[in-house]
Legacy VTK file of the C-alpha trace (Angstrom):
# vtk DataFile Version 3.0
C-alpha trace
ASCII
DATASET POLYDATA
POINTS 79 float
0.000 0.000 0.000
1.486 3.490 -1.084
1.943 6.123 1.102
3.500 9.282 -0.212
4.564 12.276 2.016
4.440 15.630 1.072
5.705 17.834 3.757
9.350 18.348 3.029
10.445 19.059 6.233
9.129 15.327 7.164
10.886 13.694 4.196
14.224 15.435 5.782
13.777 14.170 8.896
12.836 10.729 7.501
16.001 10.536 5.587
17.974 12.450 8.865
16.699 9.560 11.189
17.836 6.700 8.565
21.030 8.042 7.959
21.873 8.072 11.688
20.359 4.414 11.905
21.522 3.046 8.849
18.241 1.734 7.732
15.928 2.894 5.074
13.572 5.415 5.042
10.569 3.112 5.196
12.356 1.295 8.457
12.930 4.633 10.171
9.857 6.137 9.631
8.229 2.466 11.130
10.771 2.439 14.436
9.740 5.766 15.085
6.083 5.251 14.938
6.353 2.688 16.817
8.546 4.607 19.804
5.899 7.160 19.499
2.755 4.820 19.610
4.268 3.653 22.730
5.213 6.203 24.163
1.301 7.916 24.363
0.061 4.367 25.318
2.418 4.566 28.379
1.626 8.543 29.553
-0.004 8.425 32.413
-2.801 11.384 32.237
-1.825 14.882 33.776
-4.347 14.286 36.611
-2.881 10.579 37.098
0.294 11.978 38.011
-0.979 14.559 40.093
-3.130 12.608 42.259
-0.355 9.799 42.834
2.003 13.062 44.194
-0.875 14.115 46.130
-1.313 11.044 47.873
2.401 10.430 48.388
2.678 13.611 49.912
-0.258 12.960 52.038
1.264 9.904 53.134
4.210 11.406 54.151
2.814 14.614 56.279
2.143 14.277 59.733
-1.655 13.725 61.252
-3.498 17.055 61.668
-0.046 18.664 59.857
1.435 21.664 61.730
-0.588 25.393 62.546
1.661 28.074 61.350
1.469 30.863 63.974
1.199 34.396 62.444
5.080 35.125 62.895
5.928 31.479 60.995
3.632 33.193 58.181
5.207 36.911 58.158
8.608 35.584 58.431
8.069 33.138 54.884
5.757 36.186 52.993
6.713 39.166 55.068
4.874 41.770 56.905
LINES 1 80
79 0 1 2 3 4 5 6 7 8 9 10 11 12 13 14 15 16 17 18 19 20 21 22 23 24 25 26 27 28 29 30 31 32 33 34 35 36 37 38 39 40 41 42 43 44 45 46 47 48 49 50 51 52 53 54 55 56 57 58 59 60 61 62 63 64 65 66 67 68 69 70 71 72 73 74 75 76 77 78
C-alpha cells in the first residue's frame, strides 16, 4: 500500500533519522512510529500523576499537619 509524504520538512527528517540508523527510510519512519505509539500508550494522564504526588505527599505529612502561627507566616511572605 502506497503512502507518499508531502511535507518536506518530514521527508528530511525521515532521511535524517535513517542516515543516523543506517536503515531505510521506510524502516525509520516504522521504528519511530512505533517509539511514538508507545510512548502515548504509556503517559499516564496529567491528573494521574498529580493525584499519585498528592497522595504520596499525604502519606508522608504528619496527622493534623502543623498550625503556622502568624510570625511562621510573616517571616516566609513578610509583613
Amino acid at each position: 500500500m502506497p503512502f507518499t509524504i508531502d511535507d518536506p520538512r518530514a521527508v528530511d527528517l525521515a532521511r535524517d533519522l535513517a542516515a543516523l540508523r543506517g536503515t531505510t527510510i521506510t524502516q525509520a519512519v516504522i521504528a519511530a512510529l512505533e517509539a511514538e505509539t508507545q510512548r502515548e500508550r504509556a503517559a499516564k494522564p496529567l491528573a494521574a500523576s498529580l493525584l499519585a504526588i498528592a497522595d504520596e505527599l499525604q502519606a508522608r505529612s504528619r496527622p493534623g499537619g502543623h498550625r503556622m502561627t502568624p510570625e511562621e507566616i510573616d517571616e516566609l511572605w513578610g509583613p
